[in-house]
C-alpha positions in Angstrom: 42.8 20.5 0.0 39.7 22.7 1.5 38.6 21.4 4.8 34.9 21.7 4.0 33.3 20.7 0.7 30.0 21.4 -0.5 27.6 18.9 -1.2 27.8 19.5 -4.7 31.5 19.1 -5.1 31.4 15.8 -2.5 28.7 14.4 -5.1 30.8 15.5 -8.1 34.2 13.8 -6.6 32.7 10.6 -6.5 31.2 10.3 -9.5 27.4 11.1 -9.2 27.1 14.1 -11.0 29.4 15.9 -13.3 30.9 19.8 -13.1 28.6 20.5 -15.8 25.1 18.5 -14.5 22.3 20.6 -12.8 22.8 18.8 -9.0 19.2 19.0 -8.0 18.4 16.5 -11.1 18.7 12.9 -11.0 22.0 11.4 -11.9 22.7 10.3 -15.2 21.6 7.1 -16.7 18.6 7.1 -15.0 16.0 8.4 -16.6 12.5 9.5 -15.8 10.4 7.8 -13.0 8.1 5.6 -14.5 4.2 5.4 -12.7 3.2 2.6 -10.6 0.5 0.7 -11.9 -3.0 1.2 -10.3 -4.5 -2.5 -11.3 -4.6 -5.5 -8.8 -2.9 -8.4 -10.0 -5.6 -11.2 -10.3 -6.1 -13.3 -7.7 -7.6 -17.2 -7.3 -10.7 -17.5 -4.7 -9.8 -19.5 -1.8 -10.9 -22.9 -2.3 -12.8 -24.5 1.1 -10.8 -28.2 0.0 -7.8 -26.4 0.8 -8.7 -26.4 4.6 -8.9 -29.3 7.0 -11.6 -31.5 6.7 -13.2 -30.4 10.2 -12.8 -26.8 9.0 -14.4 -26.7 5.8 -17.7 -27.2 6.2 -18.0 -24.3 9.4 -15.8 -21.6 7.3 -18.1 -23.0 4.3 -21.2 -21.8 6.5 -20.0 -18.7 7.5 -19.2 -17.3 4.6 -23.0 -18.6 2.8 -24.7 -16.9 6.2 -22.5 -13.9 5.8 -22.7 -13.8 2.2 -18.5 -12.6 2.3 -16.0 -14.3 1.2 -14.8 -17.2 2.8 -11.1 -15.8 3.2 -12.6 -13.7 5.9 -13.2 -16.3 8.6 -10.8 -19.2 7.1 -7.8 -16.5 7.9 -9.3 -16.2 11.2 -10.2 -19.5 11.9 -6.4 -21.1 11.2 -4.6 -17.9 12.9 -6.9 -18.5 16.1 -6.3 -22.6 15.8 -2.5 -21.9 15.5 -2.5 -19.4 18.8 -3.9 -22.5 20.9 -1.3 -25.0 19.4 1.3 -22.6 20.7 4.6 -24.0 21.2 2.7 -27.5 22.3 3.1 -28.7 19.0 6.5 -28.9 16.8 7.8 -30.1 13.8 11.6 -32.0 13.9 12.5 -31.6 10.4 16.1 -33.8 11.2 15.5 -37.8 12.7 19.0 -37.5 14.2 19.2 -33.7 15.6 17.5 -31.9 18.6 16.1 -29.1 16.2 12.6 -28.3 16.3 10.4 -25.5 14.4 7.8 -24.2 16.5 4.4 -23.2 14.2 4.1 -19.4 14.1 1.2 -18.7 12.4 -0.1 -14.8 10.9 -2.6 -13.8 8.6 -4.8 -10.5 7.8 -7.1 -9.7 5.4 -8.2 -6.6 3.2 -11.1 -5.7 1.9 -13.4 -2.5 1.2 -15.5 -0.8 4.2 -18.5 -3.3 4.7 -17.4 -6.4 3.1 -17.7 -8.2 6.4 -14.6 -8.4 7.8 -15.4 -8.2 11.5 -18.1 -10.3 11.6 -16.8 -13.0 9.6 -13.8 -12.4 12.1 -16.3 -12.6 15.0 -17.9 -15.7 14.1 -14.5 -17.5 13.4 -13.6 -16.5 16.8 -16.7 -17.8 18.5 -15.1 -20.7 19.7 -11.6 -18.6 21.1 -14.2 -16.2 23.3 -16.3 -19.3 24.4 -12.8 -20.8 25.7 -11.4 -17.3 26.7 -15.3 -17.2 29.0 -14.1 -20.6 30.5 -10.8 -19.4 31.8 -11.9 -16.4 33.1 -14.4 -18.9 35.0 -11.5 -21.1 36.6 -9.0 -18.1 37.2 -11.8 -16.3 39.5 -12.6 -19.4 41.4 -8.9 -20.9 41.4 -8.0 -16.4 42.7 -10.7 -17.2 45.1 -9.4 -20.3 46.6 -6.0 -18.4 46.7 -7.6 -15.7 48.8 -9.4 -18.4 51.4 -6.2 -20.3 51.9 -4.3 -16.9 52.1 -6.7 -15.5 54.7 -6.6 -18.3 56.6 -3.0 -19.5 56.5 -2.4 -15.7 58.1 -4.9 -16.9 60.8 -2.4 -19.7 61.6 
């Protein structure tokens, strides 16, 4: 038996090609590539009475002021909502079992330079920054107060 086969005869051996087969084409049996398809499968527009009552009518106003569609900030909206829930809020699927599912919630959306995607985006996250403005707020006074008590425990 030769110690080194080529890639050819290691192919042919085991069945993907035969001695008589061109090995640079495809195997047998399979036939030529078909194209993909350029068309978009049709899609539904996203319905506002799909989102929570409280939702609706601010994603509704968003996408009328932004004249986009209102995809763009619903997407946003209920990814930003589910990164405050974090892991605060679970679902126990069993009455009788510890087992818990935590919400993990992603989303994206496409569409074509200017449609409106960031500032759909931007006004959906509105409320995030205004909270994210607040924080910053309270971590620099509560660093402060850190660095008084620091200072003058050190005294002591």
């Amino acid at each position: 038996m030769d110690a080194k086969l080529s890639r050819e005869e290691i192919r042919r051996r085991i069945g993907l090609v035969s001695a008589t087969d061109n090995p640079s084409s495809a195997p047998s049996g399979w036939g030529e590539p078909k194209p993909l398809p350029d068309g978009l499968s049709p899609v539904a527009p996203l319905s506002l009475e799909f989102l929570p009552d409280r939702l609706a009518p601010w994603i509704g106003d968003i996408s009328e002021r932004l004249q986009c569609p209102p995809d763009y900030a619903a997407v946003a909206a209920m990814v930003s909502l589910g990164s405050l829930m974090g892991r605060r809020l679970a679902i126990k699927p069993q009455q009788k079992t510890d087992w818990l599912e935590i919400p993990n919630v992603w989303g994206g959306f496409i569409g074509r330079p200017g449609m409106l995607k960031s500032p759909a985006m931007g006004e959906a996250l509105k409320p995030i920054h205004h909270l994210e403005a607040e924080a910053a707020k309270d971590n620099e006074l509560a660093r402060q107060a850190y660095e008084s008590g620091l200072a003058a425990f050190k005294l002591k």
